[in-house]
C-alpha positions as CSV (number, residue, x, y, z in Angstrom):
1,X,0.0,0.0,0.0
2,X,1.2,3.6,-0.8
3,X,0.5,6.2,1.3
4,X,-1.5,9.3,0.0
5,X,-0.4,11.8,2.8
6,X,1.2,14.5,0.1
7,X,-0.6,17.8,0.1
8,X,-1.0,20.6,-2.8
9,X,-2.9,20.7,-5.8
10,X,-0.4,18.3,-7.5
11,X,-1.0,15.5,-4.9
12,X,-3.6,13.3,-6.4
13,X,-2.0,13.1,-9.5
14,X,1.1,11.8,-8.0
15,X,-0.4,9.9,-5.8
16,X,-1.7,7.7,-9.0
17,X,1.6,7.5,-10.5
18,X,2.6,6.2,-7.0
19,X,-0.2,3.2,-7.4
20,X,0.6,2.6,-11.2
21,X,4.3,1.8,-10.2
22,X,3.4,-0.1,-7.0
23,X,1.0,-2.3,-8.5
24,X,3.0,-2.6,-12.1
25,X,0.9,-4.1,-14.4
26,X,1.6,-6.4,-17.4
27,X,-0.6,-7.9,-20.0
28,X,-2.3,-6.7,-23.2
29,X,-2.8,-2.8,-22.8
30,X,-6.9,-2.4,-23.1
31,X,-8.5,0.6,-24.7
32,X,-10.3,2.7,-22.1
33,X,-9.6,0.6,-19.3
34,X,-7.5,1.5,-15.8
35,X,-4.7,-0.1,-16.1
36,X,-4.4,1.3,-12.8
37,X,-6.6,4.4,-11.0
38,X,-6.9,7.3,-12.7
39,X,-4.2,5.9,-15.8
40,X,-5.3,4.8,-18.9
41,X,-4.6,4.3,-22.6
42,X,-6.8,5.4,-25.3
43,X,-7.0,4.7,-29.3
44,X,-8.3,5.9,-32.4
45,X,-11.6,3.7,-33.1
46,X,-11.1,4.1,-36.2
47,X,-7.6,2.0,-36.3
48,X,-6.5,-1.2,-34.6
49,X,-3.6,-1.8,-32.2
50,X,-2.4,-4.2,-30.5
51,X,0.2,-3.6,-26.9
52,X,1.7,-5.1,-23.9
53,X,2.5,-3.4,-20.4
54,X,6.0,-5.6,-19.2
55,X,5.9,-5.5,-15.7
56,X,9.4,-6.6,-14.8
57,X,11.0,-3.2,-15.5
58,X,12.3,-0.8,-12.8
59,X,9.7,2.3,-13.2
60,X,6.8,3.0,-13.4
61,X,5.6,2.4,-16.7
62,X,7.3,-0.1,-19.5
63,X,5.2,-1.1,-22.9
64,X,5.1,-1.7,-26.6
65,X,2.8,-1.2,-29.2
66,X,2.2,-1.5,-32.5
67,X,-0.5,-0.1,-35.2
68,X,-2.2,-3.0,-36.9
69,X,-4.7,-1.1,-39.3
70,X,-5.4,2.1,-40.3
71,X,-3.9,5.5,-39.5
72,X,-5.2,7.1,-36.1
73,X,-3.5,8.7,-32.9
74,X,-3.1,6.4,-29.3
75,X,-2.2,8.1,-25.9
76,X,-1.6,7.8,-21.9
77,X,-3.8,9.9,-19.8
78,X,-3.2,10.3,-16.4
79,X,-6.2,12.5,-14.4
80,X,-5.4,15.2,-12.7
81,X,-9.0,15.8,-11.2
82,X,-10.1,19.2,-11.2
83,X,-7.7,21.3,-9.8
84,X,-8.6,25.1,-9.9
85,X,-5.3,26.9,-11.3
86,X,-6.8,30.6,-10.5
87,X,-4.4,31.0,-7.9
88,X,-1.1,29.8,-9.4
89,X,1.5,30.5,-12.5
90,X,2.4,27.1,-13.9
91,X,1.7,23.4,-14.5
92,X,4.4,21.0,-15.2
93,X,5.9,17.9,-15.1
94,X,9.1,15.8,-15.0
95,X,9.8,12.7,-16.3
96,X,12.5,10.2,-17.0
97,X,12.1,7.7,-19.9
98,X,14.5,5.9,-21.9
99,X,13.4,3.7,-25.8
100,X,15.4,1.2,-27.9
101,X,15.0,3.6,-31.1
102,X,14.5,7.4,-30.5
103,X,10.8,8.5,-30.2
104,X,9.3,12.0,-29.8
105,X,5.7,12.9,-28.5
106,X,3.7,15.9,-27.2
107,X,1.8,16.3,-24.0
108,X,-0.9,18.1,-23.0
109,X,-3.2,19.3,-20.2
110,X,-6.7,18.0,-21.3
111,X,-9.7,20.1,-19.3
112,X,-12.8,19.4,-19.3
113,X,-15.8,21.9,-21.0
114,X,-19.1,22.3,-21.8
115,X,-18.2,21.3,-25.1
116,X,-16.4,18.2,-24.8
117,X,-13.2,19.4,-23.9
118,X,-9.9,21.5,-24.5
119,X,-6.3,20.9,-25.4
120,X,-3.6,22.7,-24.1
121,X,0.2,21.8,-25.5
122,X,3.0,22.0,-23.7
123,X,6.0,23.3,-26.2
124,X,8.6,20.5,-26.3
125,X,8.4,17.4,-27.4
126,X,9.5,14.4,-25.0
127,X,12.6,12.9,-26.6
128,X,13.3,9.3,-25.9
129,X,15.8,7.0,-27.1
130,X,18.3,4.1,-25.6
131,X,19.6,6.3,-22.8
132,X,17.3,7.1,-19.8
133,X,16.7,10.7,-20.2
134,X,15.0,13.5,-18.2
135,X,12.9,16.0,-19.3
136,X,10.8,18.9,-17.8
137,X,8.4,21.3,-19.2
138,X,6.2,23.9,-18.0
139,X,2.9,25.7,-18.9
140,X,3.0,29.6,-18.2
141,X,-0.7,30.2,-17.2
142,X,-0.2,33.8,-17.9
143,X,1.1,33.2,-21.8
144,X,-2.2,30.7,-22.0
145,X,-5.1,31.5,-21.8
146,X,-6.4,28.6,-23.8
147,X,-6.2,26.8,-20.4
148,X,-8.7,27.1,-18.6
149,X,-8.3,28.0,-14.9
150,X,-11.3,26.2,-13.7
151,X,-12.6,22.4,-15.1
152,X,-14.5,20.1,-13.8
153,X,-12.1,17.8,-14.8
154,X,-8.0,17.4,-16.2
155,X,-5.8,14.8,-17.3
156,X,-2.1,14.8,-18.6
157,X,-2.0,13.6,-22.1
158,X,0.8,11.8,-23.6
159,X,0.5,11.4,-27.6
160,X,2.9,8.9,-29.1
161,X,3.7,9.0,-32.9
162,X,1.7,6.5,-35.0
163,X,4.5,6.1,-37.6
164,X,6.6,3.4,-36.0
165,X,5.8,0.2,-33.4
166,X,6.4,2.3,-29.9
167,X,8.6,0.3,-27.5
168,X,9.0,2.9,-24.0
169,X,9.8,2.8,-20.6
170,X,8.3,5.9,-18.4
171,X,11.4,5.2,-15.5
172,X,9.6,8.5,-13.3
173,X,6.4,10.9,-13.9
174,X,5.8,13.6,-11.4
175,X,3.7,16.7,-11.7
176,X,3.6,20.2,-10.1
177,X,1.5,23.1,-10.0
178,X,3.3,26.2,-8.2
C-alpha cells in the first residue's frame, strides 16, 4: 500500500503514479480501461492496435505497441482531477524515460468543458531513445489563456507517434502546480 499523505494541488495526480508503479501491471494494454486508478490508454476507433505493459521493468511504466490497421493517434492519460489553477502560474511535469529507437511525443493538459473538452500543448516534445533521459516542461498560465483556470475535470495527455511500433519505458512521472 502507498501512502497518500502529500498535500498541494499536485498531490492526487502523483499519488496515482505512485499506485501505477506499485501495482506494475503487465498484460495486453486495453483501450479505455485502468490499467491502474486514474491511468489509462486510449486509441483511435477508427484504427487497430495491439500492446503489452511488461511489468518486470524498474519504473513506473514499461510497454510496446504497435498499429495494426489504419492510420489514427493512441495516448496515456493520467487524471489530474479538477484542480482550480486561478491561484497559481504554472503546471508541469518531469519525467524520465528511456526507448530502444528514438521516439518523440507531445503532451498536454486536457480540461474538461461544456463542449467536450480542450487541449492545451505544452512546447517541447519528450525525446526518448536508448539512454534514460530526463525532461521537464512547463505551462505559463499567464502566456495561456487557452487553459482554462477552472474544469471540472483534467488529465495529462501523452500522444505517441503512430509512424513506427512504440517500445518505451516511463522510468519516473511527477507533476507540479506552483
Amino acid at each position: 500500500m502507498t501512502n497518500n499523505i502529500q498535500l498541494g494541488p499536485d498531490a492526487e495526480a502523483n499519488q496515482l503514479i505512485r499506485i501505477l508503479k506499485a501495482q506494475n501491471p503487465g498484460g495486453d494494454i486495453p483501450c479505455e480501461t485502468p490499467i491502474a486508478p486514474g491511468v489509462r490508454f486510449s486509441f483511435d476507433p477508427a484504427a487497430r492496435f495491439r500492446g503489452h505493459l511488461r511489468p518486470e521493468v524498474e519504473g513506473v511504466l514499461s510497454f510496446r505497441v504497435e498499429q495494426i490497421e489504419g492510420s489514427g493517434w493512441f495516448a496515456l492519460h493520467v487524471m489530474l482531477g479538477g484542480v482550480d489553477l486561478s491561484d497559481f502560474s504554472v503546471i508541469g511535469f518531469v519525467c524520465k524515460s528511456d526507448a530502444p529507437s528514438a521516439l518523440a511525443l507531445k503532451t498536454c493538459i486536457r480540461s474538461g468543458n461544456e463542449a467536450g473538452f480542450v487541449d492545451c500543448f505544452f512546447d517541447k516534445h519528450v525525446v526518448a531513445y536508448g539512454e534514460t533521459s530526463t525532461h521537464l516542461d512547463v505551462i505559463d498560465l499567464s502566456q495561456n489563456p487557452d487553459l482554462p483556470r477552472q474544469a471540472p475535470w483534467r488529465d495529462f495527455v501523452m500522444f505517441f507517434p503512430n509512424d513506427k511500433p512504440i517500445d518505451l519505458t516511463l522510468r519516473d512521472l511527477r507533476f507540479f502546480i506552483v
